[in-house]
C-alpha positions in Angstrom: -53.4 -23.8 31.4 -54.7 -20.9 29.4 -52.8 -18.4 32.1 -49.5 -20.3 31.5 -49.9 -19.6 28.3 -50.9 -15.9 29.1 -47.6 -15.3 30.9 -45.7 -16.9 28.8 -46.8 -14.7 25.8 -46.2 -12.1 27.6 -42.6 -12.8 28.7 -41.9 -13.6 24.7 -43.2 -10.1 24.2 -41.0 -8.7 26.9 -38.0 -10.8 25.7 -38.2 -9.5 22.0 -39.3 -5.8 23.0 -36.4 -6.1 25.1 -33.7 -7.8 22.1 -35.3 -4.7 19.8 -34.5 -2.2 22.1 -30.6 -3.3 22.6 -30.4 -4.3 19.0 -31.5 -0.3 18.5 -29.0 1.1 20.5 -26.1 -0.7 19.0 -27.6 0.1 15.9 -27.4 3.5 17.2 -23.8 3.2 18.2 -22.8 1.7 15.0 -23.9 4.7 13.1 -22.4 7.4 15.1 -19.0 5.0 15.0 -19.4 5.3 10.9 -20.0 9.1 11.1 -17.1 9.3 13.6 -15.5 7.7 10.8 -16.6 9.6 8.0 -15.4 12.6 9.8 -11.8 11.7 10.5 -11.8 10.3 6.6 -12.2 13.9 5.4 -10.2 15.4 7.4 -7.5 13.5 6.7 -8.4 13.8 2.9 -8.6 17.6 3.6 -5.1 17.8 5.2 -3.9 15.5 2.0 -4.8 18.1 0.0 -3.2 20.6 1.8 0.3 19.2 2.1 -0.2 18.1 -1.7 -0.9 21.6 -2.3 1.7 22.8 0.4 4.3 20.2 -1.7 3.7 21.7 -5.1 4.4 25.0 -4.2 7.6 24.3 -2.3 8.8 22.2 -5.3 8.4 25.2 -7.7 11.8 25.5 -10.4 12.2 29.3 -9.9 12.3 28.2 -5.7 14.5 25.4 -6.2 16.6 27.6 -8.6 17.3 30.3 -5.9 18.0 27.8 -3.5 20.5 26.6 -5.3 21.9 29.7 -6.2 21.6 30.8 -2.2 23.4 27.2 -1.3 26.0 27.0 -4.7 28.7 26.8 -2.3 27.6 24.2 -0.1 26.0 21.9 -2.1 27.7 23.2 -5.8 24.7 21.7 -8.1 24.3 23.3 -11.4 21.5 23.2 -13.8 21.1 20.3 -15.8 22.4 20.9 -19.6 21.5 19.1 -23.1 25.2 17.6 -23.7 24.9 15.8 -19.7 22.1 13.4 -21.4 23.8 10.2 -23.4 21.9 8.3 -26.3 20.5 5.0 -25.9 23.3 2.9 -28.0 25.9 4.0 -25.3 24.1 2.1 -22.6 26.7 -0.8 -21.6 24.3 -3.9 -21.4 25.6 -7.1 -19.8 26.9 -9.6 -22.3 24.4 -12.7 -23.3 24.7 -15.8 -21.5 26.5 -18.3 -23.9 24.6 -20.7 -25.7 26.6 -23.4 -26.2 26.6 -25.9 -23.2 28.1 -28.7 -24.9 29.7 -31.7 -22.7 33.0 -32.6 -23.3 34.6 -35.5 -21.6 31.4 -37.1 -19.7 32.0 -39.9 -17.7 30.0 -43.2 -17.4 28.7 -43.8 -14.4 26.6 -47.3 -14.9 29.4 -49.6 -15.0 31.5 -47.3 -11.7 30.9 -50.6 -9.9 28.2 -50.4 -6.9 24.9 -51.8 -7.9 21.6 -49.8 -5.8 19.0 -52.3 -5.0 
């Protein structure tokens, strides 16, 4: 009895010494997934910041100035002028919706003849 026990101890031993060494590799795996991860995350944040950076300076006014100078006949844009802006009071707003939604002729319609049940 006492070697049943024995064996059986040690095939618990075996069975968790076994479950701690595969629960360490995936551990393992799980890290080097995240740092994989972590990786590609800045990079990308790194090439954000680039083509944030690369945007800015391709959006510069003296740039877009000369280009539309350069393209004039093309594309004939012209720099923006104070009298091209309009004040708020000339803004066209939809009328209201009217208010009044009285009922003229209504028609009775409990003595029209066919009684529900």
């Amino acid at each position: 009895m006492k070697s049943l026990l024995y064996v059986m101890t040690f095939m618990a031993v075996i069975g968790a010494a076994f479950w701690a060494y595969h629960e360490n590799y995936k551990t393992q795996d799980a890290l080097s997934e995240v740092e994989t991860l972590q990786r590609q995350i800045g990079a990308a944040r790194e090439r954000l910041a680039f083509l944030r950076a690369e945007w800015a300076y391709l959006n510069r006014p003296d740039r877009l100035r000369d280009l539309a100078d350069i393209n004039f006949d093309r594309l004939g844009l012209l720099p923006l002028r104070p009298d091209q802006f309009g004040r708020v009071d000339q803004i066209a707003y939809p009328a209201p919706p009217m208010q009044d939604l009285t009922i003229t002729n209504p028609v009775d319609i409990s003595s029209a003849g066919a009684e529900f049940p």
